[in-house]
N, C-alpha and C positions, 0 to 999 in steps of 0.2 A: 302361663297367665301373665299377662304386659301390667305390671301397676299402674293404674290411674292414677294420678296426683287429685286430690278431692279442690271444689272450686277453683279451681287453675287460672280462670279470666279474673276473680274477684279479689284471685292472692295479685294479681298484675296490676288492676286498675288499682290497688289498695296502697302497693309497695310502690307502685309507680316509676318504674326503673327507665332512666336516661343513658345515653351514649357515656361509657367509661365512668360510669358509678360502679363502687363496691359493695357487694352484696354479702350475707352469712346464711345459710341454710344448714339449721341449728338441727335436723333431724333430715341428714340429705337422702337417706334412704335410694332409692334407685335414680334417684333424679329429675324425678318427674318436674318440681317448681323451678328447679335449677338449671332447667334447659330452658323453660323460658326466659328464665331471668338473665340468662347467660345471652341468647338471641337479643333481645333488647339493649344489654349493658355495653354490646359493640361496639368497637375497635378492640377497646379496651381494657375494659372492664373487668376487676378477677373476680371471681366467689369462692369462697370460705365454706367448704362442706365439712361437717360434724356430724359423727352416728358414732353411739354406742358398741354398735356391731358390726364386728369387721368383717362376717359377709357382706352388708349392706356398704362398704365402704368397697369393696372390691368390685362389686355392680355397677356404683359410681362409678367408679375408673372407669368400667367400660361404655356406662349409658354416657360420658360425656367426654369421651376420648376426642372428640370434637373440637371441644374447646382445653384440647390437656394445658396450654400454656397459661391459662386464663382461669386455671381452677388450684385450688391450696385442699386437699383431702385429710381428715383427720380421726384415727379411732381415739375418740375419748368422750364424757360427758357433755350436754351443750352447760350444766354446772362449772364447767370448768373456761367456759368463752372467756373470760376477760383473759386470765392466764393463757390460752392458745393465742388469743387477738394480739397480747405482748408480747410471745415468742415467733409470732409469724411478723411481728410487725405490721401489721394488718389495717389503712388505714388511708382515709378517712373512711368511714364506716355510712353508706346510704339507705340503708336496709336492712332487717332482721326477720327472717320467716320462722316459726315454729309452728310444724306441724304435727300433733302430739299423737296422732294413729299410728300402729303398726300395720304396715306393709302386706300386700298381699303374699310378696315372696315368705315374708315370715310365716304365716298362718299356710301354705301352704307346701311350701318344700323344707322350713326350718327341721322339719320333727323333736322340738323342743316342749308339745303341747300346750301351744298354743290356741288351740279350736279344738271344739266337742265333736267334731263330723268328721275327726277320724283319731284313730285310736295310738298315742304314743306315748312316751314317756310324761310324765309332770316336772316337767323343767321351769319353763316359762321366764328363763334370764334374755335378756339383749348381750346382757355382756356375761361372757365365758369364764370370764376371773371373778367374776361374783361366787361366793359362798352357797347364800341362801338360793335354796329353788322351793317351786311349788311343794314337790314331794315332803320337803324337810318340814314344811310349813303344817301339811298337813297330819304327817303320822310323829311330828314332836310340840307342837305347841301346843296348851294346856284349850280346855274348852272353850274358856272364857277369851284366852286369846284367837282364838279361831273365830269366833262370836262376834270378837269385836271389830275385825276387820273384813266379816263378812256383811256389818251390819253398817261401818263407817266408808267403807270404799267401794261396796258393792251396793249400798242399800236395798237390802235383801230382807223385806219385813219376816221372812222364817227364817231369822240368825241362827236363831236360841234351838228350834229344833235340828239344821243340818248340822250345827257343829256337835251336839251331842250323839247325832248317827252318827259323824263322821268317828269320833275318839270309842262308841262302841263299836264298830266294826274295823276299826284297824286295832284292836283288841283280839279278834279272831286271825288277823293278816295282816303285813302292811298294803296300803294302800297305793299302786305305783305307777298304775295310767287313767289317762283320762276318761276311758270308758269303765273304768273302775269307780272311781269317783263320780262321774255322771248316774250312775246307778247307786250308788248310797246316795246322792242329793236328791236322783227320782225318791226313794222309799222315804225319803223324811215329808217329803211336800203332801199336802192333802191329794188326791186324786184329780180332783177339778185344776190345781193349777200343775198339772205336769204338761198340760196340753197346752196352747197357743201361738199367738205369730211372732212370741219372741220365744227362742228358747227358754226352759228353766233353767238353767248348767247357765245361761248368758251371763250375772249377776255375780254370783260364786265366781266363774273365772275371772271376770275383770278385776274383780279383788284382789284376787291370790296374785295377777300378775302387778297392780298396783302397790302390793307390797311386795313382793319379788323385790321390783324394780325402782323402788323407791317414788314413784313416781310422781306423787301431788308433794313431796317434800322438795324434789329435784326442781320441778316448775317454780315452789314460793323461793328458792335460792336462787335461781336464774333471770327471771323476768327484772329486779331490779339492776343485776350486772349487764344485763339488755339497755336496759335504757340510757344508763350511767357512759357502756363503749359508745352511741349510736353519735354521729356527729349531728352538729343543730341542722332542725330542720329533714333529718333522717327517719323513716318510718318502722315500724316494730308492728308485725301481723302474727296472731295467734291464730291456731284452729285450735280447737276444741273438739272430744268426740263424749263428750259424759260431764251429767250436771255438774260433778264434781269440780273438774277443770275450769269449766267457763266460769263459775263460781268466782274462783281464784283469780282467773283474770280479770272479770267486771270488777272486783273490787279493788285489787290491784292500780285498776287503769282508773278508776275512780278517785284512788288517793295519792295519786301521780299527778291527777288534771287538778284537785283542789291544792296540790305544792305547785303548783303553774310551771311547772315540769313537760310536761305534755299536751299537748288538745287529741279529745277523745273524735275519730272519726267515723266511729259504727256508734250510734247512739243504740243500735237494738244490734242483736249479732246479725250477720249476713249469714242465712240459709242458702243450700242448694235451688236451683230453678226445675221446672218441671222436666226440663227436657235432662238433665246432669242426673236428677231422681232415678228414671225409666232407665238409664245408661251407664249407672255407678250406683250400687246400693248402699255402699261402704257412705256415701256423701248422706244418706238422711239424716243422721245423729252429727254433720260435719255443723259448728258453728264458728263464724270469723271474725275477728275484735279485731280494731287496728287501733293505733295511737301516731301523732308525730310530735316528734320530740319539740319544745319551743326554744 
């Protein structure tokens, strides 16, 4: 399965990429934004690829072996951009892309359970050196913490009921894959909502990897180290896949434009178009905030 890069024309009209500007693709995953961006920035142009995950960095290599002398690859945090930005020297800085989804390679060839629709361990790191995984999360932390970040990350109006299945039935076993878990979260939920066109398991997972991976902590640290590297006049594109995120950003980008720091250029997020819908599923939940630096 080829990743799609989600909105790919609206990250380009947005970032706006000229002949021999530098770009950062803060989540470069397989390459999808960074080939365009790369096509455009010609002659000369480098781009700065960041991911967590050093599959996802190895992918790179090769989806953009194209342009090998024109790209800087890095496994590390996009938390840690400013720090990369000063040991690569990296600079002047004409763009900043984050695009905060996982990958289809990951959901589908990672086997770190990440998706309900098939059945693997409960890992759900990006990165290998991290500690915490889903598992530990789910058959060690106390009720209430389970609760709470099913009900803050996932907003899961039945917190209170799955985390107390969850801590009675790893009680009898632990709990250690995803179709394990998928079926203790089916037996807590009423009968009427196991059924629908979103998953029930949807909500519960995105949590667990939200906290895995730190991940609305990782975004409020970064987005101001974004703005701060970007040179004047440089733009800074979010995607967003959950209220959660785009939250963070609107408001963000909101007390950015009232320091006359930035001018906000998506006054409402940009959505997918009809025809990106019917041809990318992963894009419904995609929303795009852009800002340029003043």
């Amino acid at each position: 399965m080829i990743h799609k890069p989600v909105l790919q024309k609206e990250v380009l009209h947005y970032l706006n990429p000229k002949s021999n500007e530098n770009f950062i693709d803060c989540t470069v995953g397989e390459g999808g934004h960074s080939i365009s961006i790369l096509d455009k920035s010609g002659p000369n142009g480098m781009l700065l690829g960041i991911d967590l995950d050093s599959r996802q960095i190895e992918n790179a290599r090769n989806s953009l072996s194209d342009f090998e002398e024109r790209v800087i690859l890095q496994n590390d945090s996009y938390v840690n951009i400013k720090d990369i930005v000063a040991r690569e020297n990296f600079r002047p800085i004409n763009g900043i892309i984050m695009d905060l989804g996982y990958s289809s390679q990951q959901i589908e060839q990672s086997k770190r359970g990440f998706s309900f629709s098939r059945d693997e361990i409960l890992d759900m790191r990006y990165d290998m050196q991290n500690t915490l995984t889903a598992e530990k999360i789910i058959n060690e932390y106390s009720e209430n913490e389970i609760g709470r970040i099913l009900r803050d990350y996932g907003e899961e109006k039945f917190f209170r009921q799955i985390a107390r299945r969850i801590v009675g039935e790893r009680q009898k076993k632990r709990i250690e894959s995803t179709k394990e878990l998928i079926e203790v979260i089916r037996m807590a939920l009423p009968p009427k909502f196991r059924k629908g066109r979103i998953h029930f398991a949807t909500k519960s997972f995105q949590a667990l990897r939200i906290e895995v991976n730190s991940e609305l902590d990782n975004l409020k640290k970064a987005l101001p180290k974004a703005i701060e590297i970007l040179s004047s006049g440089g733009r800074l594109v979010v995607i967003s896949f959950h209220s959660l995120e785009d939250r963070i950003v609107k408001i963000f980008f909101k007390e950015k434009e009232s320091e006359h720091l930035v001018k906000i250029l998506t006054k409402k997020p940009i959505t997918a178009d009809s025809k990106e819908l019917s041809s990318n599923l992963r894009s419904r939940s995609a929303k795009l905030r852009a800002v340029i630096k003043i």
